[in-house]
C-alpha positions, -999 to 999 in steps of 0.1 A, spaced: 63 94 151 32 71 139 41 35 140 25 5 125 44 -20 134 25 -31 170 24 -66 162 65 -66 152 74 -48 182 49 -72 205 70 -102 187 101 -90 198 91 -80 237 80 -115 237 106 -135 218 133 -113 240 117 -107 272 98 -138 279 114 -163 309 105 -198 313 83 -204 347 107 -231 354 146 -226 362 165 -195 350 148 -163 350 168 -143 337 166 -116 310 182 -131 278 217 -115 270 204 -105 233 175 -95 213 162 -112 184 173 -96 150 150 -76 128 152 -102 104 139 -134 124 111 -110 140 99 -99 102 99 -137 97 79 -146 127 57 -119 117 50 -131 80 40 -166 99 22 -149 121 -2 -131 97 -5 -165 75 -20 -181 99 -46 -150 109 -54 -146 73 -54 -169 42 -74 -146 17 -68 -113 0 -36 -100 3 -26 -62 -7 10 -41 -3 8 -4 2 42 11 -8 62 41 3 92 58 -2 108 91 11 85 123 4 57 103 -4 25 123 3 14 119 38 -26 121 36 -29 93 8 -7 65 25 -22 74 57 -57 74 44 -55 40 22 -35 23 49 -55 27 80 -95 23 58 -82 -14 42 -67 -22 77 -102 -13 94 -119 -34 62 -99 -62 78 -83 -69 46 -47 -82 49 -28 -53 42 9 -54 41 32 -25 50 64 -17 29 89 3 18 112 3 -15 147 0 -1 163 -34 12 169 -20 53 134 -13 70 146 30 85 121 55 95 108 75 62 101 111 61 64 120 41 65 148 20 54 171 49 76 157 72 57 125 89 76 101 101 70 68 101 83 31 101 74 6 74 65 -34 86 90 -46 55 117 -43 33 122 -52 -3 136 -81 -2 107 -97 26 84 -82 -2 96 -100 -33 97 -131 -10 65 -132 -1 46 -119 -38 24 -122 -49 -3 -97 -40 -35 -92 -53 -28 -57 -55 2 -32 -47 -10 7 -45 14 35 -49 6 69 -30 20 96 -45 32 128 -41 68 145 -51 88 113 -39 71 97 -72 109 96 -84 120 73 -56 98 46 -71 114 53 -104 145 46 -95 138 12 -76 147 -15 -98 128 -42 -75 96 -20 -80 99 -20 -118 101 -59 -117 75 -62 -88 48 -40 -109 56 -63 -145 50 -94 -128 17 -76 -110 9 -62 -146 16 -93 -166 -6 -113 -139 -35 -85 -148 -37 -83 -105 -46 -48 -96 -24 -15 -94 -33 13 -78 -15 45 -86 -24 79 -65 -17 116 -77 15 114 -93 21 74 -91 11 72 -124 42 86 -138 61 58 -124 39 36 -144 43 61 -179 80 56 -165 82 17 -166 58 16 -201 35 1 -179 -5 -1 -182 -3 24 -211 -34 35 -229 -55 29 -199 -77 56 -186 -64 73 -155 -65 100 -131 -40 123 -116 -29 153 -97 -40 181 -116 -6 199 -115 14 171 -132 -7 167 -158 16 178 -187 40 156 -178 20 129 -190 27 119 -232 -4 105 -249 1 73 -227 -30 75 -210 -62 91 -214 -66 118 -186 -101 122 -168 -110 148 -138 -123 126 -114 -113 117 -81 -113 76 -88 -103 60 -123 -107 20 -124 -101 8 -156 -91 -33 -156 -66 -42 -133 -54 -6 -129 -74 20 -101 -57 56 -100 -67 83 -78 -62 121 -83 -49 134 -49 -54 138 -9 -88 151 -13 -101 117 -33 -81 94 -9 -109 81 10 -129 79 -22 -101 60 -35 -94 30 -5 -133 26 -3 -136 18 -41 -106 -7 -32 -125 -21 0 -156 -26 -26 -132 -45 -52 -126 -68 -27 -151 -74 0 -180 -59 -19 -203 -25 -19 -220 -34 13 -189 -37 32 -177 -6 19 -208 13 28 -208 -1 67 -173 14 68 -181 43 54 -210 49 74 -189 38 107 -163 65 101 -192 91 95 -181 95 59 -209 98 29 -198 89 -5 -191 99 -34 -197 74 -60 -201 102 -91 -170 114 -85 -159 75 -92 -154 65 -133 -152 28 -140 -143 16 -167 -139 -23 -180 -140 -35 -142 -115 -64 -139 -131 -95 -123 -107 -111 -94 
């Protein structure tokens, strides 16, 4: 099971382990709920980082290799990026080919602590999860209406076609699902889309493509090259269509 919750689980060793060097040593009768420990956490990170802040999503069947990918590359750009899932009780997830792993937060931490500069999708066949989350459909109007950025991989743009959301933009997707799109958007094959506030990628294979372009956004090319570089990867950029950049 892949984890990424090592600074949560540290918080509660020491909030529920820890004995005073003076007087009772004992081990406390109880733990600390998952609640307070999500809340020490949240102060925790204000206080390591005050700047950009970005929410990667998931939800059952979500595809493995693009939450995996765009997670761990902002987290080694040292952007703050937050962990979450849709529902309001923080449970191991199944990917869509059967990873397991454990979100940092729930919805209702989430809405709490909006806004984000930018909320990505990943996507794959648990697209309709996200569809049916009416937190989500909230959380992405007020991201929308804000013009802070969305990023939608493989089949996350349907949840956007879904909520009427960034319609007309230009966009890329899993080549499978294409005609499931209406004349919403306008369809390219490339592996990254950015068009205003809105960056789309069309699969697995583009991930990497896709969180570098994001790590550029945000802390510039150069910085995005050094981790690309670092992590033995070369780049891309023709496979990379921007369009009408937004400016942060």
């Amino acid at each position: 099971m892949v984890i990424f919750r090592s600074v949560i689980v540290l918080s509660a060793l020491i909030s529920g382990f820890s004995c005073s060097l003076e007087g009772d040593q004992s081990i406390p009768s109880s733990m600390p709920s998952l609640e307070s420990i999500q809340r020490e956490y949240r102060k925790h990170l204000r206080f390591m980082n005050n700047g950009t802040k970005i929410l990667v999503l998931m939800c059952r069947d979500v595809e493995d290799i693009e939450l995996t990918t765009v997670l761990t590359i902002l987290r080694k750009s040292e952007i703050r990026t937050e962990f979450g899932e849709i529902k309001n009780v923080i449970a191991t997830l199944q990917c869509e080919y059967e990873l397991s792993i454990v979100p940092d937060l729930d919805i209702k931490i989430i809405m709490e602590e909006r806004p984000y500069e930018m909320i990505i999708l990943p996507g794959g066949k648990g697209y309709v999860n996200y569809i049916r989350s009416k937190p989500l459909r909230r959380l992405l109007k007020e991201q929308d209406d804000a013009l802070r950025y969305i990023g939608a991989m493989s089949t996350a743009p349907l949840v956007l076609q879904e909520f009427d959301m960034c319609l007309k933009k230009n966009i890329t997707c899993y080549p499978a699902w294409k005609p499931l799109f209406y004349s919403s958007y306008k369809i390219h094959d490339v592996g990254v889309v950015h068009d205003g506030n809105l960056v789309t990628c069309q699969g697995p294979t583009a991930a990497m493509e896709f969180a570098l372009h994001i790590v550029e956004i945000f802390k510039g090319k150069d910085k995005a090259d050094e981790l690309s570089y670092s992590l033995g990867y070369r780049r891309n950029l023709s496979d990379i269509l921007v369009i009408n950049p937004h400016k942060i």
